[in-house]
C-alpha positions in Angstrom: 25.6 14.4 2.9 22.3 12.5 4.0 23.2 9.2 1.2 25.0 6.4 3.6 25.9 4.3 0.6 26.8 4.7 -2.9 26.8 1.3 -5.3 27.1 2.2 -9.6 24.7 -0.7 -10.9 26.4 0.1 -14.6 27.0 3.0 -16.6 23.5 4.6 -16.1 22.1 3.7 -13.1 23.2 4.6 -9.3 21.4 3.3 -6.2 21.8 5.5 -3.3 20.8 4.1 0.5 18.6 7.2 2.0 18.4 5.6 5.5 17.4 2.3 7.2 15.0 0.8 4.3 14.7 4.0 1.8 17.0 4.2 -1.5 17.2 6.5 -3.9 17.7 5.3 -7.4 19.2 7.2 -10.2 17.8 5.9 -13.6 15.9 6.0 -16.9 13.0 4.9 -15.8 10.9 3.5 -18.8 13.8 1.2 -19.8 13.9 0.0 -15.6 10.0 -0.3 -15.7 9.9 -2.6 -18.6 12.9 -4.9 -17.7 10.9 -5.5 -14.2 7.7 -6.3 -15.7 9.1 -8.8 -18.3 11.2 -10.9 -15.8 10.3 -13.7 -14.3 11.9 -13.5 -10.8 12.3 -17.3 -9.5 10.6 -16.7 -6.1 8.2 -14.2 -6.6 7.4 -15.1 -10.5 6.4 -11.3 -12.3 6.4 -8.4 -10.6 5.8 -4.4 -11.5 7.4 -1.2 -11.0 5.3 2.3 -10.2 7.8 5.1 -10.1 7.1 8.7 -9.3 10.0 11.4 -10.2 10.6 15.5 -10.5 12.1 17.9 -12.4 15.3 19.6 -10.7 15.6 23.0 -11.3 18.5 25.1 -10.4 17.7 26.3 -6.8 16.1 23.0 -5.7 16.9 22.1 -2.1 17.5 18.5 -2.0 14.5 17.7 0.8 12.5 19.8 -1.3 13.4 17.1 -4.3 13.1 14.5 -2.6 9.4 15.5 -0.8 8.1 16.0 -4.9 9.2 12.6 -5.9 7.9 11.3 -2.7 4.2 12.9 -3.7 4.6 11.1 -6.9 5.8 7.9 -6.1 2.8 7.9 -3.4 0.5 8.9 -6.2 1.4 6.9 -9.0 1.4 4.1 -6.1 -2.3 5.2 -5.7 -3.2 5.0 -9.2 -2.4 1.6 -10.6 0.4 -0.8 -11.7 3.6 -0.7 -13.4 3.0 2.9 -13.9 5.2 5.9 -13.6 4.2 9.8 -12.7 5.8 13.2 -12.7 5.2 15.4 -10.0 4.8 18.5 -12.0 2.2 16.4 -14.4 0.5 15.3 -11.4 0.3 19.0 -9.9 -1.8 20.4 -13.5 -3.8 17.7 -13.6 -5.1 17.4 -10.0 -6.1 19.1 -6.8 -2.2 18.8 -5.3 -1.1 22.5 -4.9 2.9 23.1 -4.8 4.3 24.8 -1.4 5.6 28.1 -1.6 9.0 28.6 -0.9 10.6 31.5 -0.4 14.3 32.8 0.5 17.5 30.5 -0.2 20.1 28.9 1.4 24.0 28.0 0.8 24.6 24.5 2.3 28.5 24.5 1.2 
């Protein structure tokens, strides 16, 4: 599998290491979102979370996954603070156009 590390933060959130400085976090992201914006870190002071995320549907490759919430994490990045974006909202309501894909694959 591509994740190097795997650390359960509690009950409801994983945090997956996806390479040299790239994680993948498992979460409910409103709740995250809203516990970032209303700390005061001691450093840094207040900070803000934008998020982007996608669906999963049942043949999903993971890349594939991953590239979607990549597009919406760039967009929502884009588009203002403390924000959070679904790919397939982002994909009716501008000009992004999903790939096709065609044909599957077994991995296991």
């Amino acid at each position: 599998m591509f994740f190097l590390n795997v650390l359960m933060i509690s009950l409801d959130m994983l945090l997956y290491r996806f390479g040299g400085e790239e994680f993948v976090i498992v979460l409910e992201l409103e709740r995250f979102r809203k516990t970032v914006d209303s700390h005061v870190f001691p450093l840094i002071g207040s900070d803000t979370v934008s998020a982007g995320f996608a669906g999963i549907i049942e043949h999903d490759f993971f890349v594939t996954i991953l590239d979607y919430v990549d597009k919406a994490l760039y967009f929502a990045k884009e588009y203002g603070l403390s924000c959070i974006h679904s790919y397939e909202k982002i994909l009716e309501t501008t000009q992004l156009v999903a790939p096709e894909i065609e044909g599957t694959i077994d991995l296991l």
